[in-house]
C-alpha positions in Angstrom: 6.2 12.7 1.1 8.7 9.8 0.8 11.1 11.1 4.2 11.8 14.3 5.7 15.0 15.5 7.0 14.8 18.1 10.2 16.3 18.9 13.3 14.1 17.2 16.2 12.6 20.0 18.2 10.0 17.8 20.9 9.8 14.0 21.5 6.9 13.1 23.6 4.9 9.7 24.3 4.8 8.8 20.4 4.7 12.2 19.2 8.0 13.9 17.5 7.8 17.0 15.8 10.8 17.9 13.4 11.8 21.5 11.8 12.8 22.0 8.3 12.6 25.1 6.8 11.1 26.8 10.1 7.9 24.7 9.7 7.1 22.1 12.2 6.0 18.4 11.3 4.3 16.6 13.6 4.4 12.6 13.5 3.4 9.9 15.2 6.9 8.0 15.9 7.6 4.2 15.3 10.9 3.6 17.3 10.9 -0.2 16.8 14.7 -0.2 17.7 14.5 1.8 20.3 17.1 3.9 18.9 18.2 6.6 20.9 16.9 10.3 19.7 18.1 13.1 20.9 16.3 17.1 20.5 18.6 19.5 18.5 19.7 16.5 16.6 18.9 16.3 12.9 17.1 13.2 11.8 15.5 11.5 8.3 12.5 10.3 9.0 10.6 7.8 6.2 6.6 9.1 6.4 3.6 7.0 5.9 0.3 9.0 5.8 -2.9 7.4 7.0 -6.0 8.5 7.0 -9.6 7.3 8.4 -12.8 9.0 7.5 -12.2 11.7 11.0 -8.0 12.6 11.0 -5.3 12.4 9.1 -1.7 10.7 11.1 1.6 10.9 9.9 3.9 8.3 10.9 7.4 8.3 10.8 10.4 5.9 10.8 14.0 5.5 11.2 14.3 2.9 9.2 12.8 2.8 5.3 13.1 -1.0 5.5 10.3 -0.8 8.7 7.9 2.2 7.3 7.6 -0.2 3.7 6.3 -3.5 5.9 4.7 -0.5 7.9 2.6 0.5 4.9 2.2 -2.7 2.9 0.3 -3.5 6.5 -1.7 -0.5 6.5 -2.8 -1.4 2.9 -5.0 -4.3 3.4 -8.6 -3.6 4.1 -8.4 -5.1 7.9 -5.2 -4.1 8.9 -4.9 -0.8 10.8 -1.8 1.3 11.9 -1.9 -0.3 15.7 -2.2 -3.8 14.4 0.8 -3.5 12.0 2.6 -1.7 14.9 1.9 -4.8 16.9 3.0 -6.9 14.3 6.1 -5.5 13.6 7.1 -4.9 17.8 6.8 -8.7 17.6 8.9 -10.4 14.4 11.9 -9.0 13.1 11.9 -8.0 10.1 13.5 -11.3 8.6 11.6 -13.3 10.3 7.6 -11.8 9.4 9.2 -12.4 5.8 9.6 -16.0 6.6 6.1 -16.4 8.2 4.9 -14.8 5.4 6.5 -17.0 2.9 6.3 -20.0 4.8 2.3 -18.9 5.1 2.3 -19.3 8.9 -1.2 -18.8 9.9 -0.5 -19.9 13.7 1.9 -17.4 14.1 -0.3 -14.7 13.0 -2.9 -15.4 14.8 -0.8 -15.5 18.1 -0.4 -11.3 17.4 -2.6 -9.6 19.6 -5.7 -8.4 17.7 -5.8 -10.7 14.9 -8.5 -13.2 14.2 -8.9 -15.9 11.2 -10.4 -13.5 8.5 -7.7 -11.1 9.3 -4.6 -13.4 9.3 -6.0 -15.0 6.2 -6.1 -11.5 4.7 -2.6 -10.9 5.5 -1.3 -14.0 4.3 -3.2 -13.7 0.9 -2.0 -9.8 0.3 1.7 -10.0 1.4 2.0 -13.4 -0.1 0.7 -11.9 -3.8 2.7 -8.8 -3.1 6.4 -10.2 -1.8 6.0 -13.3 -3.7 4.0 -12.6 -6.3 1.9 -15.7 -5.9 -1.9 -15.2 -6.1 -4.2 -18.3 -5.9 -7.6 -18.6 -8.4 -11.1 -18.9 -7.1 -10.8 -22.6 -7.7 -7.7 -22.9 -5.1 -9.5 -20.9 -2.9 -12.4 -23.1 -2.5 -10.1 -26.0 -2.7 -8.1 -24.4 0.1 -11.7 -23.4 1.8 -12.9 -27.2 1.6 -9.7 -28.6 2.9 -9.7 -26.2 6.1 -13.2 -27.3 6.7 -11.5 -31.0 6.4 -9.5 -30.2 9.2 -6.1 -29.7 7.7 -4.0 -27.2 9.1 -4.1 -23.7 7.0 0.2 -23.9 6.5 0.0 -27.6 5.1 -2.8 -26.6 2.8 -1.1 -22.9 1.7 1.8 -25.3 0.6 0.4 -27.9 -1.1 -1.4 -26.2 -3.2 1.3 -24.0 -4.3 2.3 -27.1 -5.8 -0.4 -28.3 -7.8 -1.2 -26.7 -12.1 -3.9 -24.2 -10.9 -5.4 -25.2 -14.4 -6.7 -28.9 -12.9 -10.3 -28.8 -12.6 -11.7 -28.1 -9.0 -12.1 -31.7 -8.7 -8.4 -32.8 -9.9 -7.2 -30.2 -7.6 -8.7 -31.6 -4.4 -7.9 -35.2 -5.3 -4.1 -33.6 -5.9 -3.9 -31.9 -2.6 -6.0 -34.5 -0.5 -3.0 -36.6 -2.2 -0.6 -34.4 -1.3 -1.5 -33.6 2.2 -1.6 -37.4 3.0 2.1 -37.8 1.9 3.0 -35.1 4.3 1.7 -36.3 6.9 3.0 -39.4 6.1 6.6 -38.0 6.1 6.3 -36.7 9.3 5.1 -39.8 11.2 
């Protein structure tokens, strides 16, 4: 189910149920906006379903725009519904596109729940998925090599966007250790 429209019959905690067609839905409700709801009122709700190995949820949002970042969340292995919910109370939706793009790894990590693995996960996924940029097992060891280095996991995301993922693991270090030193050059 992409939405549902239906006249709100409870609102509770995070719970709203919605009638349509004299059945009940029950969801779990995402009011990031805090937009005002009121019962007897009809509503469309956009519905993400979620399931773990014990329940099934239903989640549903105002806003299609939210439930999509919602569910692209939900998708990646260590990303649960309560985590993306954190994510999304905190960043507009503008600005977690920036971080996203801009690879931001201290700004993830400063979301309540997330560690390195998970914020590197996130990064990786949404990055491939928004901006259709996926690195190849020699860019990720280049990119694991340089964080062990020290560098800082934005400076290294960028640069190596920059360098022919074709060079040969050795070419591609030299080329970002290159790189990185004329950034931090610049900002001196």
């Amino acid at each position: 189910m992409d939405y549902l429209i239906g006249k709100v019959i409870k609102i509770q905690n995070e719970e709203i149920i919605l009638e349509n067609n004299n059945q009940g839905f029950k969801f779990i409700f995402i009011n990031l906006k805090n937009e005002k709801i009121i019962v007897g009122e009809n509503i469309k709700l956009y519905v993400v379903d979620f399931e773990t190995e014990f329940q099934k949820y239903s989640y549903g949002f105002l806003d299609e725009k939210l439930r999509d970042a919602f569910n692209d969340l939900v998708q990646i292995r260590t990303v649960g519904p309560k985590t993306a919910v954190n994510i999304l109370e905190k960043f507009e939706l503008d600005v977690w596109m920036q971080i996203i793009e801009k690879q931001d790894f201290e700004k993830i990590l400063s979301i309540r729940g997330i560690g390195t693995f998970t914020a590197k996960n996130i990064l990786f996924e949404l990055n491939k998925k928004y901006f259709n940029y996926e690195f190849n097992n020699k860019q990720l060891d280049v990119y694991n090599a340089l964080e062990k280095m020290g560098y800082k996991k934005k400076e290294i995301f960028s640069v190596i966007k920059l360098i022919d993922p074709k060079l040969s693991l050795d070419e591609l270090l030299k080329n970002s250790l290159k790189k990185l030193s004329q950034l931090n050059y610049e900002q001196l």
